[in-house]
C-alpha positions as a LaTeX table, in Angstrom:
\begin{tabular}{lrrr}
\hline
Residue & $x$ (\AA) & $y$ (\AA) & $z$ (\AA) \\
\hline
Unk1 & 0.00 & 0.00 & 0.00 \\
Unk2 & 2.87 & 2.14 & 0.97 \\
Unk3 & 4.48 & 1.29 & $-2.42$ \\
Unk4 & 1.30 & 2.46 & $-3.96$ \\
Unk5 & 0.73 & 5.84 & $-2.34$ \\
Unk6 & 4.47 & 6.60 & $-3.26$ \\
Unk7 & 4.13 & 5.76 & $-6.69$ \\
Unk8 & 1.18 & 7.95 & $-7.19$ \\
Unk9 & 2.83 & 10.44 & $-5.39$ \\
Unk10 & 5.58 & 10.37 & $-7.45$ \\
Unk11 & 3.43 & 10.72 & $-10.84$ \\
Unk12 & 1.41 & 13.74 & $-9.21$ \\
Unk13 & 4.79 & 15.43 & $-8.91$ \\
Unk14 & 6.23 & 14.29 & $-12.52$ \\
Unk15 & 2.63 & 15.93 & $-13.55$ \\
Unk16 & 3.23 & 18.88 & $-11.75$ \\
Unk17 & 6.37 & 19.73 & $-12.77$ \\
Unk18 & 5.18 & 18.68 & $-16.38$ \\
Unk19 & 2.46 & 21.31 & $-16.27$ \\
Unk20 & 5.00 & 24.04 & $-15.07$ \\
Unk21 & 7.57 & 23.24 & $-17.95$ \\
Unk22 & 4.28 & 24.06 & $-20.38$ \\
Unk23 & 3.27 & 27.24 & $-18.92$ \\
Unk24 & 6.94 & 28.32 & $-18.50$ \\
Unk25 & 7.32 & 27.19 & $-22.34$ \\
Unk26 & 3.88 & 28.96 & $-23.01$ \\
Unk27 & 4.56 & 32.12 & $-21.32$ \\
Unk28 & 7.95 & 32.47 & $-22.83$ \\
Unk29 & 6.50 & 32.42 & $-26.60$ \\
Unk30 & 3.65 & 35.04 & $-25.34$ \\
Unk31 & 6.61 & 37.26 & $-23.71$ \\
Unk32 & 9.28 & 36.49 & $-26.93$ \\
Unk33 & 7.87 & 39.27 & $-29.19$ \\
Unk34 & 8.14 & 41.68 & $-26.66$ \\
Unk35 & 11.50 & 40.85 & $-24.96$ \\
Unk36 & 12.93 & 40.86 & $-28.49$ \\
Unk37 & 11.85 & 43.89 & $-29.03$ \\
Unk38 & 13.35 & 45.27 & $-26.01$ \\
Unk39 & 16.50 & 43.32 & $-26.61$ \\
Unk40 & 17.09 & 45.17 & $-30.11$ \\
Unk41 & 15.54 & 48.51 & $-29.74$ \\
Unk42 & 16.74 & 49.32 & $-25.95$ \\
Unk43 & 19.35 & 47.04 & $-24.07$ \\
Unk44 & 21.68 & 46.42 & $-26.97$ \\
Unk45 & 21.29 & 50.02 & $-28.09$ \\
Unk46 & 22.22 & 51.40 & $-24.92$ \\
Unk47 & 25.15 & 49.03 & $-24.31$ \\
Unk48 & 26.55 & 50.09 & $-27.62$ \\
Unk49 & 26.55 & 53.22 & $-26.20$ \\
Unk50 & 28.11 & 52.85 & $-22.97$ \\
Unk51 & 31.00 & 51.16 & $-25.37$ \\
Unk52 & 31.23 & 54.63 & $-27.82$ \\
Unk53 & 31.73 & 56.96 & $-24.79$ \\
Unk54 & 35.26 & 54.83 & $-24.16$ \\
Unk55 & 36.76 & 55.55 & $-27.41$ \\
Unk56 & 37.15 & 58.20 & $-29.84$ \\
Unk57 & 34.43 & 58.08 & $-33.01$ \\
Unk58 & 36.71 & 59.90 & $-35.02$ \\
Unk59 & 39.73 & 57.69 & $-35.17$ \\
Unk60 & 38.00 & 54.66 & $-33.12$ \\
Unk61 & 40.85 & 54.57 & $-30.27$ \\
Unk62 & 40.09 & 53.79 & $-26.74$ \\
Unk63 & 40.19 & 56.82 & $-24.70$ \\
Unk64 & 39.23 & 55.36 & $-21.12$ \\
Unk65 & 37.44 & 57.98 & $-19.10$ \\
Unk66 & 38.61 & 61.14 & $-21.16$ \\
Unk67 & 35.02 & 61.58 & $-22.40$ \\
Unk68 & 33.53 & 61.44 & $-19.04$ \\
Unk69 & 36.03 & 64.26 & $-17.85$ \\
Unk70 & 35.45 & 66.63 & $-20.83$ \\
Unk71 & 32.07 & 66.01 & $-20.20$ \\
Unk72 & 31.78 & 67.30 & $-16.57$ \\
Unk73 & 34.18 & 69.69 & $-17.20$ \\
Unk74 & 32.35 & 71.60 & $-20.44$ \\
Unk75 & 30.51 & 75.22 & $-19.63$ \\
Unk76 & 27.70 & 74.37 & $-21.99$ \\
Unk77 & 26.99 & 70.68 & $-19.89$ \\
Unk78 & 27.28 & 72.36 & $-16.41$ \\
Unk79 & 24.66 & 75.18 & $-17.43$ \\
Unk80 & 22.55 & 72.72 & $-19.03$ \\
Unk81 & 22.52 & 69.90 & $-16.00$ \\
Unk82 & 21.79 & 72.61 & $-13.45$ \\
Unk83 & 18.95 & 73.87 & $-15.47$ \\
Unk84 & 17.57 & 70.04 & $-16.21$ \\
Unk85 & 17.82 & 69.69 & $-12.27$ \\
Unk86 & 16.16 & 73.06 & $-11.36$ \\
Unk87 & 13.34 & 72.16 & $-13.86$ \\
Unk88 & 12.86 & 68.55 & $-12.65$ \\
Unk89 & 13.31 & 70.10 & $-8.73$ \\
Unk90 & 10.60 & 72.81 & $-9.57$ \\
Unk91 & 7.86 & 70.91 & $-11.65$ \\
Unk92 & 7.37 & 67.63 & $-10.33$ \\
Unk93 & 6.50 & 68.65 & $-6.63$ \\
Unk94 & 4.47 & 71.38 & $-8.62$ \\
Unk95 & 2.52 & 68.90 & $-10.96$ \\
Unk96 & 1.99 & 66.33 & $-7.96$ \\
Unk97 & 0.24 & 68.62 & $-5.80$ \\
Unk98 & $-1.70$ & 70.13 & $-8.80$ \\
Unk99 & $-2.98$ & 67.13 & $-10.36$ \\
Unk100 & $-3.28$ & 65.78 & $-6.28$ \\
Unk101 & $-5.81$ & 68.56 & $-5.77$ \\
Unk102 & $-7.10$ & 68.80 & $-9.08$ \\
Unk103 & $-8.49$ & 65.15 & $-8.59$ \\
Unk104 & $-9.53$ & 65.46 & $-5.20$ \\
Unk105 & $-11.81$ & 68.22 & $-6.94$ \\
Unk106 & $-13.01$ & 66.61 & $-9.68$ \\
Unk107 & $-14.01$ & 63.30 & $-7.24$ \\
Unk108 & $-15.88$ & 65.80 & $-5.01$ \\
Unk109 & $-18.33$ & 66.54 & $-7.56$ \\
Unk110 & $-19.21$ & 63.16 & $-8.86$ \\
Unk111 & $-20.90$ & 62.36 & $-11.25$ \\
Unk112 & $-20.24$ & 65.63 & $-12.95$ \\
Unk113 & $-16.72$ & 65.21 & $-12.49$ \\
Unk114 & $-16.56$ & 62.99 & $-15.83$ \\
Unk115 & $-16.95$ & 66.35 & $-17.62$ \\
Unk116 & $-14.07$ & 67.65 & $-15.83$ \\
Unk117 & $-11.91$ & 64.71 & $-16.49$ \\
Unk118 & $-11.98$ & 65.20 & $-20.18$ \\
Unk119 & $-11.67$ & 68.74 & $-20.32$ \\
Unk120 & $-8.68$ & 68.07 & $-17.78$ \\
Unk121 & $-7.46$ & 65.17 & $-20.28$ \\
Unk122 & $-7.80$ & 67.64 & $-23.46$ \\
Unk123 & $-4.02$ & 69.09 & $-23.57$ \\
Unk124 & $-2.99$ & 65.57 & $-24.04$ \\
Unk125 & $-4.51$ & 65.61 & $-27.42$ \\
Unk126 & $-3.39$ & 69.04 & $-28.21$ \\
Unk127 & 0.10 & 68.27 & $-31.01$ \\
Unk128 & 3.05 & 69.76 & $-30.08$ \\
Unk129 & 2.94 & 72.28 & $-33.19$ \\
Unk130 & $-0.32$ & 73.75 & $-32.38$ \\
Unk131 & 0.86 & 73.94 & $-28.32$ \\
Unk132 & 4.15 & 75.63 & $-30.00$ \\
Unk133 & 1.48 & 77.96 & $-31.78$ \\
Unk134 & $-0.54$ & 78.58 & $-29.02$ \\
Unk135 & 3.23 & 79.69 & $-26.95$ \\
Unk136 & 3.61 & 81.86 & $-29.74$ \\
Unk137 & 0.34 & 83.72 & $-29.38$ \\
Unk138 & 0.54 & 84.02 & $-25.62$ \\
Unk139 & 3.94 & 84.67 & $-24.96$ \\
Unk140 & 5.56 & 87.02 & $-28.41$ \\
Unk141 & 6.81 & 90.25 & $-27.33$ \\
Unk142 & 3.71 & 91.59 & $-29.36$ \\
Unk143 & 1.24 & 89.00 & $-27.89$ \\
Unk144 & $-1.73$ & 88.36 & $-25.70$ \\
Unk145 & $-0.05$ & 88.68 & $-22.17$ \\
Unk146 & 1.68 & 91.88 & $-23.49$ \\
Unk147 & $-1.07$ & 93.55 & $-25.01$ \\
Unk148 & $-2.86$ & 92.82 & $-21.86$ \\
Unk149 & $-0.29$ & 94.09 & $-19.77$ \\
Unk150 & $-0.12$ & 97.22 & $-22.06$ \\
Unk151 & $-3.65$ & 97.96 & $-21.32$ \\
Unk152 & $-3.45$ & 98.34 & $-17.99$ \\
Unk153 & 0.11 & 100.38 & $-17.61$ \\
Unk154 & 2.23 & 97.55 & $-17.11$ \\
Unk155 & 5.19 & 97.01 & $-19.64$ \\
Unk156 & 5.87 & 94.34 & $-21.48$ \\
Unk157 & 7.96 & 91.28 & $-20.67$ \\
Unk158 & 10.34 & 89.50 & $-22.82$ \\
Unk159 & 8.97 & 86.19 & $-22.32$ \\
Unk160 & 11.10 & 83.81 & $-24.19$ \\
Unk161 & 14.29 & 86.33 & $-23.89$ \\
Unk162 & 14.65 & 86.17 & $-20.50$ \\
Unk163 & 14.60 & 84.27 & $-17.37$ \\
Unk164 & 10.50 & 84.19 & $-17.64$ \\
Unk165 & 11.32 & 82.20 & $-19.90$ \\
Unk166 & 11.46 & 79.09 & $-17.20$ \\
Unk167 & 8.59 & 79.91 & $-16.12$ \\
Unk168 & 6.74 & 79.90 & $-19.32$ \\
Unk169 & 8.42 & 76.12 & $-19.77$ \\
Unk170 & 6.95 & 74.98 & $-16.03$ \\
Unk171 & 3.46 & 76.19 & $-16.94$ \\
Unk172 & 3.48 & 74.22 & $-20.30$ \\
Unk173 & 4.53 & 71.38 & $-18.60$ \\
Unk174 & 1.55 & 71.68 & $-15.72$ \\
Unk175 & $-0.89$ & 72.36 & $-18.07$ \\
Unk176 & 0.26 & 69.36 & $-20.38$ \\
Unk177 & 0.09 & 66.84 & $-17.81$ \\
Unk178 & $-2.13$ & 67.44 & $-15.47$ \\
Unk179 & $-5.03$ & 65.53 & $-16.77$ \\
Unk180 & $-2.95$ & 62.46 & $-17.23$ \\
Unk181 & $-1.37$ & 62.75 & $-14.02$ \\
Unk182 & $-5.27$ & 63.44 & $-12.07$ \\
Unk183 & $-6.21$ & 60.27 & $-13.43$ \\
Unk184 & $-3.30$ & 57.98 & $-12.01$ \\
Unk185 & $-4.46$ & 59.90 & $-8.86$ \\
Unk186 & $-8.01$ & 59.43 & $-9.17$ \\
Unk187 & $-7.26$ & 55.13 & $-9.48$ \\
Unk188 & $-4.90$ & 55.66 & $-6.43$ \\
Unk189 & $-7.34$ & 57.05 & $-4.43$ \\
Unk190 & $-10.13$ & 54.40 & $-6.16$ \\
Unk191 & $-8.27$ & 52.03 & $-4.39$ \\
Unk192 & $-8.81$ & 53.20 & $-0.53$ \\
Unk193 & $-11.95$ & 51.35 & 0.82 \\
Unk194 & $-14.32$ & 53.37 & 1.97 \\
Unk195 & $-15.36$ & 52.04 & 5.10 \\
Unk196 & $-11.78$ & 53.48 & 6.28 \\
Unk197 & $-13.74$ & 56.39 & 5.28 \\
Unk198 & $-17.00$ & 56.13 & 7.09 \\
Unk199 & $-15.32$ & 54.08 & 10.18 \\
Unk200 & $-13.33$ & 57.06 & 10.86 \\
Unk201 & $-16.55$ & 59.55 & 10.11 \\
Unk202 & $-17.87$ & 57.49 & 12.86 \\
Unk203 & $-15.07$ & 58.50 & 15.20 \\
Unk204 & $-15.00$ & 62.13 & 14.53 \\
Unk205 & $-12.79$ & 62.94 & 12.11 \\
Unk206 & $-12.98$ & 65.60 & 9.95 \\
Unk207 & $-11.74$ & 66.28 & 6.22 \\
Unk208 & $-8.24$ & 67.23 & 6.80 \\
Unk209 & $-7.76$ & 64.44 & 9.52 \\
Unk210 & $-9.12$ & 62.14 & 7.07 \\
Unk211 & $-6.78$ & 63.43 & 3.96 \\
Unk212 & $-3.85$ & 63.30 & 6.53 \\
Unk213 & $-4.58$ & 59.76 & 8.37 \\
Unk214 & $-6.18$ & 57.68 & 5.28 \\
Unk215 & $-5.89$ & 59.56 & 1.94 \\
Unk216 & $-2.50$ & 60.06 & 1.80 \\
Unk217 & $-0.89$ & 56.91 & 2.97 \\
Unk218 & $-3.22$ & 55.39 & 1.25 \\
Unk219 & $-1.68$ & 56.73 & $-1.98$ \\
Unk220 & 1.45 & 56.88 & $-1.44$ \\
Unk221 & 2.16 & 53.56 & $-3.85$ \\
Unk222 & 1.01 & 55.89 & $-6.52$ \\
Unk223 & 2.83 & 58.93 & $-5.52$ \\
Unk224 & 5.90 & 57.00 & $-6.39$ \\
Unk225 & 4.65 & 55.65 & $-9.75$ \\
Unk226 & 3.36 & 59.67 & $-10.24$ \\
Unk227 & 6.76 & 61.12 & $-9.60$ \\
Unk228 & 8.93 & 58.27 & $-11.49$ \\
Unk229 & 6.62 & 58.78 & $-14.43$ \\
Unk230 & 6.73 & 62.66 & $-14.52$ \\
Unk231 & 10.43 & 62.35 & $-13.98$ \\
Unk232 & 10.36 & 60.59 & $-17.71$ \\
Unk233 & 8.05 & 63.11 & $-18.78$ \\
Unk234 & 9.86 & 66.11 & $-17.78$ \\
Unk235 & 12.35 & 65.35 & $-20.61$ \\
Unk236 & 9.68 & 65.27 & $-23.24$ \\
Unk237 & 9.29 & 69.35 & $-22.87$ \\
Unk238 & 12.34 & 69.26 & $-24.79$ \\
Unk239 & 9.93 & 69.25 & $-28.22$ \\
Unk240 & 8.07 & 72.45 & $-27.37$ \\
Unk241 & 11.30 & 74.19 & $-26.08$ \\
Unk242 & 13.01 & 73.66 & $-29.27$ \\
Unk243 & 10.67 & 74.69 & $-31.30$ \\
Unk244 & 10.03 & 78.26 & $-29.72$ \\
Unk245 & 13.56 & 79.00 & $-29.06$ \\
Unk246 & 15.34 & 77.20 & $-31.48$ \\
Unk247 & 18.74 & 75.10 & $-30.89$ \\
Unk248 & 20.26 & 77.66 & $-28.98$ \\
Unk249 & 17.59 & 79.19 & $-26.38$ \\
Unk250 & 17.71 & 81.88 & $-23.47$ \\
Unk251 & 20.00 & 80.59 & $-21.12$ \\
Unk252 & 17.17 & 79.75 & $-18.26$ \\
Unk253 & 15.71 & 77.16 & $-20.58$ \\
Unk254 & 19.11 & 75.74 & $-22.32$ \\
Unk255 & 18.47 & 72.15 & $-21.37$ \\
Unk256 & 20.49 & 68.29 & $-21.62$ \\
Unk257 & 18.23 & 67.63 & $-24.68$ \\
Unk258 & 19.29 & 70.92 & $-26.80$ \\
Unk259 & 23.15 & 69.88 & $-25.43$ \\
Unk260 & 22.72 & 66.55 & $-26.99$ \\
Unk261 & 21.02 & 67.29 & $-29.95$ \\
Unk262 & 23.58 & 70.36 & $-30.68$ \\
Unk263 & 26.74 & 67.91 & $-30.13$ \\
Unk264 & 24.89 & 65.16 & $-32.35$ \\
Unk265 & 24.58 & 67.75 & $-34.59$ \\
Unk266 & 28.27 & 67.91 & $-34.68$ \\
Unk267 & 28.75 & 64.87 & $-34.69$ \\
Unk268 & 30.39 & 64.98 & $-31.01$ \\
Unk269 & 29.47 & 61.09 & $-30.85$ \\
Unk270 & 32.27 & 60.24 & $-27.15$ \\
Unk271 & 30.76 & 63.41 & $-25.07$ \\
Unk272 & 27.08 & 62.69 & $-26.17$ \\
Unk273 & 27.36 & 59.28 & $-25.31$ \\
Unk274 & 29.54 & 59.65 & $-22.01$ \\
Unk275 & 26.49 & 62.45 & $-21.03$ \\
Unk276 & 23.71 & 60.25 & $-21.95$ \\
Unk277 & 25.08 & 57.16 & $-19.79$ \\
Unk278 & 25.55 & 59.62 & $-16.66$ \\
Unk279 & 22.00 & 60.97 & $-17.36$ \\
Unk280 & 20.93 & 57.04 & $-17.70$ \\
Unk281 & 22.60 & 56.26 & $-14.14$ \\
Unk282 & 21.69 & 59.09 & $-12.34$ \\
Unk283 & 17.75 & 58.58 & $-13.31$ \\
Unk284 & 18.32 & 55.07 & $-12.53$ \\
Unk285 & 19.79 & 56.56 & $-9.05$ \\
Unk286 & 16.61 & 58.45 & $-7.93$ \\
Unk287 & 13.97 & 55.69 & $-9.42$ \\
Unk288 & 15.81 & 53.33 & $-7.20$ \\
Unk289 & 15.44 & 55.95 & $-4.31$ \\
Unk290 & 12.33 & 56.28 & $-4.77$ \\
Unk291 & 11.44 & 52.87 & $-4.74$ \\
Unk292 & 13.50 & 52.75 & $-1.51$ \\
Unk293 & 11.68 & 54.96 & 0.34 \\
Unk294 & 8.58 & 54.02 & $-0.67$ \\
Unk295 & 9.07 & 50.50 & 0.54 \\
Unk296 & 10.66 & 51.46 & 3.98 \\
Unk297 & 7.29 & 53.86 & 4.89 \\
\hline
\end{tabular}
């Protein structure tokens, strides 16, 4: 009988691991157009270029770290890195709290809130050369906001010609991804059960305890996936930027993407790569932080 039982046992567990084999097999086929796809278009693309900023392009000889020194060491680099950084350290707190409060709002006033969702979600479907347009209209020395000003006494300001300019790039960047950004929030905050809610209704608390005590922890999963995705996004405003101002903008707004795309112009192959694999690390850096912290709270 013994003999028995372990013989079946044995076949359950031949079975078992059968059945695993096939959905490991399975899975793999599902998962092989897209990990190809990643394989060729990202990971063996970026190696390559982690191997170009080590040698010279021009004569193809191995130049160690030299790149990497002329690199941190160029004017143009330093003033674009510290502009990339002030723009990242100014519009991301901005944007969370914006699109934070912006779909608090809209949930308040449910079911009327769908309205507000896609008028919130309508910048998203705006292209890039009619936003660009739009700049233009708002923000030329002879436009809108000056001939506003200029009605009421107040000169005009050199929007794109002077440090304004910044500005002008943080409120493009707000108003482009707001909507996108209140909906992540809105499924966040979806995800709170609320008879957390009423429980602590029940006990006495009031809105703000409520926002403090349950809201907030509550999303602060998505806070992280918020701020690692508008991290990405915050080099995207490179396209309207560029298209204002041209390759060579005010100084305020000079950021890593016009860098790179004026030393690709010029064919400056060991600096653009040595750049772009510091910019790769040090976003890899503060996702992992990120991730750290949001694990140890």
């Amino acid at each position: 009988m013994n003999r028995a039982l372990r013989i079946t046992s044995l076949r359950e567990r031949n079975n078992t691991t059968e059945a695993r084999k096939g959905e490991t097999i399975a899975a793999l086929a599902f998962l092989a157009p897209s990990l190809s796809g990643i394989l060729i278009f990202f990971l063996i693309p970026i190696a390559d270029t982690v191997r170009r900023s080590f040698y010279d392009a021009r004569v193809a000889n191995f130049i160690g770290f030299d790149g990497y020194r002329s690199v941190l060491s160029n004017d143009a680099f330093k003033l674009a890195a510290s502009n990339t950084a002030k723009f990242i350290a100014v519009c991301i707190p901005l944007l969370l709290i914006v699109s934070l409060a912006t779909a608090l709002l809209v949930r308040s006033v449910r079911p009327r809130g769908r309205i507000f969702k896609t008028t919130y979600l309508l910048p998203m479907a705006v292209p890039v050369a009619s936003i660009v347009l739009l700049w233009q209209v708002l923000f030329h020395n002879n436009g809108l906001t000056n001939t506003m000003l200029a009605s009421i006494g107040v000169e005009g300001i050199d929007f794109m010609g002077s440090n304004a300019a910044f500005w002008v790039l943080i409120f493009t960047y707000i108003w482009k991804n707001n909507g996108y950004v209140m909906i992540l929030w809105l499924a966040g905050r979806d995800g709170i059960s609320d008879s957390l809610y009423e429980a602590a209704r029940v006990d006495g608390g009031n809105s703000v305890q409520l926002f403090r005590y349950i809201t907030l922890p509550g999303l602060l999963p998505t806070a992280g996936l918020v701020a690692i995705l508008s991290l990405l996004n915050g080099f995207k405003v490179f396209r309207e930027a560029f298209l204002v101002a041209g390759a060579y903008p005010h100084d305020s707004i000079y950021m890593l993407q016009h860098l790179f795309n004026n030393w690709f112009q010029n064919l400056d192959i060991s600096r653009l790569c040595a750049a772009a694999t510091m910019l790769c690390l040090a976003l890899l850096a503060i996702i992992l932080l990120i991730q750290k912290y949001l694990k140890e709270t």
